[in-house]
N, C-alpha and C positions, 0 to 999 in steps of 0.2 A: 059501847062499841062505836069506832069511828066508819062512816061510808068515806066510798074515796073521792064523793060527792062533797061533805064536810072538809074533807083534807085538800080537796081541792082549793074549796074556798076561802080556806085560811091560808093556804100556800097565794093565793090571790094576794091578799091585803096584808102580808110579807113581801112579798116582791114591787106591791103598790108602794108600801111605808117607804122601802129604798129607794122611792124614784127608778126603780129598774122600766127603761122600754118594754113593752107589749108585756105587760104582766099575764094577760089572759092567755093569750098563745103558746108561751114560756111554761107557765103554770099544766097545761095540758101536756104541751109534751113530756116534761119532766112526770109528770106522773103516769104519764104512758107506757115509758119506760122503765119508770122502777115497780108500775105492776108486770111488766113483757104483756103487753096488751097492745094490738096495732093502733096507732093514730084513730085511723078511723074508725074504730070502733068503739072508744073510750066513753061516749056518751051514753050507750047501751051498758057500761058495767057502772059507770058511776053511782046507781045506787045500792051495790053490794057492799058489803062489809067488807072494810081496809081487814090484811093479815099484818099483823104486826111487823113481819119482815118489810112487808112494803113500805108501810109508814113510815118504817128507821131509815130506808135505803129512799126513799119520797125528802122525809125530812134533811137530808143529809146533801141531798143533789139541789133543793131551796135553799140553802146555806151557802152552798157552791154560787149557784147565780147572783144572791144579795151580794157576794161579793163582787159581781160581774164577770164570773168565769162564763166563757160564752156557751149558749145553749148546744150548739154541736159539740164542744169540746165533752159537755157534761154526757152524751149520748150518744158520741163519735161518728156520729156523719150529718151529709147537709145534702138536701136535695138541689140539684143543679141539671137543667134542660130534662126534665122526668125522671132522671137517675137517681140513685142515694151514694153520695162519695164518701168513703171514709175521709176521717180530718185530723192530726194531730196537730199539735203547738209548732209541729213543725212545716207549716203548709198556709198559706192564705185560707180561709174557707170561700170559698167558693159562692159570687155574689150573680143577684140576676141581672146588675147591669152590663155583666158580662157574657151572657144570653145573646146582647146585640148583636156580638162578634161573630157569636155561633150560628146566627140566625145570617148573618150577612155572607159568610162560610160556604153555607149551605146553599145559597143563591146560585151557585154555580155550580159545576163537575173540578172533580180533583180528583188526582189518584193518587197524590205523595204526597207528604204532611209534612211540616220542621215545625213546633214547636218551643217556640224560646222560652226559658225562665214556666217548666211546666207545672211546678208546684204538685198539686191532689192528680196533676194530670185531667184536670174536667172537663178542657177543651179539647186537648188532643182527640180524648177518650170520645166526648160525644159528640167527635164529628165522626170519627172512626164504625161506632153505632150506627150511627145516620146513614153512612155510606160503606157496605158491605164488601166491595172491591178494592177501597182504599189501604193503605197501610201508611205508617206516620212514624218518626221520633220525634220523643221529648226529651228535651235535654236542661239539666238545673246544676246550680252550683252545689246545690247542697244533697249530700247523700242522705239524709235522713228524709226530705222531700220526696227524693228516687222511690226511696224505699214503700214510702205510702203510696206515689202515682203506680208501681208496680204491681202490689198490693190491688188499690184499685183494678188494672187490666183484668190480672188473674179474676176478680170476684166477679166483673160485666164480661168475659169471656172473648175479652181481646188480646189475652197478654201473644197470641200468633201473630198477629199484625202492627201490634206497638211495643217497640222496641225503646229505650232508654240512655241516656251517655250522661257522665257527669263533668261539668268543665262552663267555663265560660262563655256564653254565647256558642258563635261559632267555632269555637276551641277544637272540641270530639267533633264538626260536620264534616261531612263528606259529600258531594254528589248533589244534583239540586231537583227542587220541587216546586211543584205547579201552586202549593199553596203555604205560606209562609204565616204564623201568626205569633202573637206573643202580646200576653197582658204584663210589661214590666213592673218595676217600680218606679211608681213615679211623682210616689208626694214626697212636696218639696221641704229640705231642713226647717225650715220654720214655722213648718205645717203640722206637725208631728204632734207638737203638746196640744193641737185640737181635737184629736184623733179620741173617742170615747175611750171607755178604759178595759171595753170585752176587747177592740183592736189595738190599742197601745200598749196594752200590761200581759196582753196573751197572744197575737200575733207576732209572728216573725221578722224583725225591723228588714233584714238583709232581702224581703222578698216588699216590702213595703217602700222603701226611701235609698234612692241613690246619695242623699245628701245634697248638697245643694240648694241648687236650682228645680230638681227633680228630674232634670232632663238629659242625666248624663248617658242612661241606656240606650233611648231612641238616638242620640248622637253614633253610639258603638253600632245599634244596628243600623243605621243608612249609612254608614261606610263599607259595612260587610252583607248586606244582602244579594247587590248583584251581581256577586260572584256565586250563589245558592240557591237564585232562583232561575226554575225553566224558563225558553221563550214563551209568552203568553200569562205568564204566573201571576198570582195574586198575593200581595202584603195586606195584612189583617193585625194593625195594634193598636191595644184599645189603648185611653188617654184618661187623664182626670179632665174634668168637666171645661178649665180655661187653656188648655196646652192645643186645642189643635189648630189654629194658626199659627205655632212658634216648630209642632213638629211637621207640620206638615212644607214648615218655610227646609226642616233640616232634611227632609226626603226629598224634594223638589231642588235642591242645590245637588243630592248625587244622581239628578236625571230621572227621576220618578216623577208621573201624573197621580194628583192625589183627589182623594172626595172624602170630606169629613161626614161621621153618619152620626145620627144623633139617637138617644137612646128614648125608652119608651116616655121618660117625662120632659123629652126634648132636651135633653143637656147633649153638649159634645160627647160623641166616649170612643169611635172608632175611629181612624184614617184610614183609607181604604186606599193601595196605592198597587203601581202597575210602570213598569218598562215600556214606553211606549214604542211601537214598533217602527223600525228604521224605514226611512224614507216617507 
């Protein structure tokens, strides 16, 4: 008889052999879930006896990650600002250096949201959480992304207050909002084949890499923001770690005051910008 203590451990030094990242971490969740056992409490069963079911459905989701299929993908969601988002191949998963943005969001009042490029919807979503009065669209190119940010609404019990459009940027906006945000794409064509292989072989290129330069989105939106944002409004787009003096040079040429914010290991990641007020 196997414990799922045992399977644990050998699911360990599988995932170690492959050089997969966080073997440990990986190793627990996966087996969290193919017992249906909460995270947290996996420690407390691990020394009962695996059911064979488990073990097949255990075994079979280790195999999945040797190959680098990514651990949300294997277990379909990823925790983002305390929430759990669903996540398909069709969606960015949802990273905590993009936390920043929600955190810097949050620093003020808002009552209208736009959304660019909303992928799982995890931004939208938890600021919409955060603030009770608010309501927000997200708007993505891709319907199959829609479909999961929608998805998500419905499960965190927002889908009355966020609403969805598909089309390019400002394509489907109408009408404007006090707080504007958007995590584009923005690594650059030649950046791509550094990209590990859970985000290059199972992420969605078209929500990852304008091509390029990388910089071709933020160009599209400081042409087209202030005409969508209220008086007083705030822009919120996060950046890869060396673009924010290059975006912040393209915000500031359509008449925006900008502040680069930095993320919890002190890298670049947000530009925080604003219409200054006349006169």
């Amino acid at each position: 008889m196997t414990t799922l203590a045992q399977a644990l451990s050998a699911a360990i030094a599988s995932l170690r052999a492959a050089d997969v990242p966080d073997p440990v971490p990986d190793a627990r969740a996966l087996l969290a879930h193919a017992a249906g056992i909460a995270p947290d409490r996996l420690t407390l069963h691990l020394p009962d006896v695996a059911g064979a079911d488990v073990l097949e459905r255990f075994a079979a989701l280790v195999q999945r990650r040797v190959a680098r299929e990514p651990v949300s993908h294997l277990i379909g969601h990823r925790l983002f600002w305390g929430r759990r988002f669903a996540v398909t191949r069709a969606v960015l998963d949802p990273r905590p250096e993009t936390e920043t943005l929600v955190a810097a969001a949050l620093s003020a009042p808002f009552s209208r949201v736009l959304d660019l490029g909303t992928g799982s919807g995890c931004i939208l979503l938890s600021l919409l959480a955060e603030r009770p009065d608010a309501t927000g669209l997200g708007v993505d190119l891709s319907p199959d992304a829609l479909t999961v940010a929608r998805a998500n609404a419905a499960i965190l019990g927002l889908d009355a207050r966020a609403s969805f459009a598909c089309g390019t940027w400002f394509a489907p906006v109408s009408g404007r909002f006090d707080l504007i945000v958007s995590n584009p794409p923005y690594i650059a064509a030649d950046e791509m084949a550094g990209l590990s292989p859970e985000v290059h072989d199972h992420e969605p290129h078209i929500a990852l890499t304008p091509g390029g330069d990388g910089l071709a989105a933020y160009r599209a939106l400081a042409a087209g923001l202030g005409a969508y944002l209220a008086p007083k409004g705030r822009v919120l787009l996060e950046i890869g770690p060396t673009q924010g003096n290059r975006v912040s040079a393209l915000l500031k040429a359509a008449g925006f005051a900008t502040k680069i914010l930095p993320d919890l290991d002190g890298r670049d990641r947000v530009v925080a910008a604003h219409l200054p007020e006349p006169g």
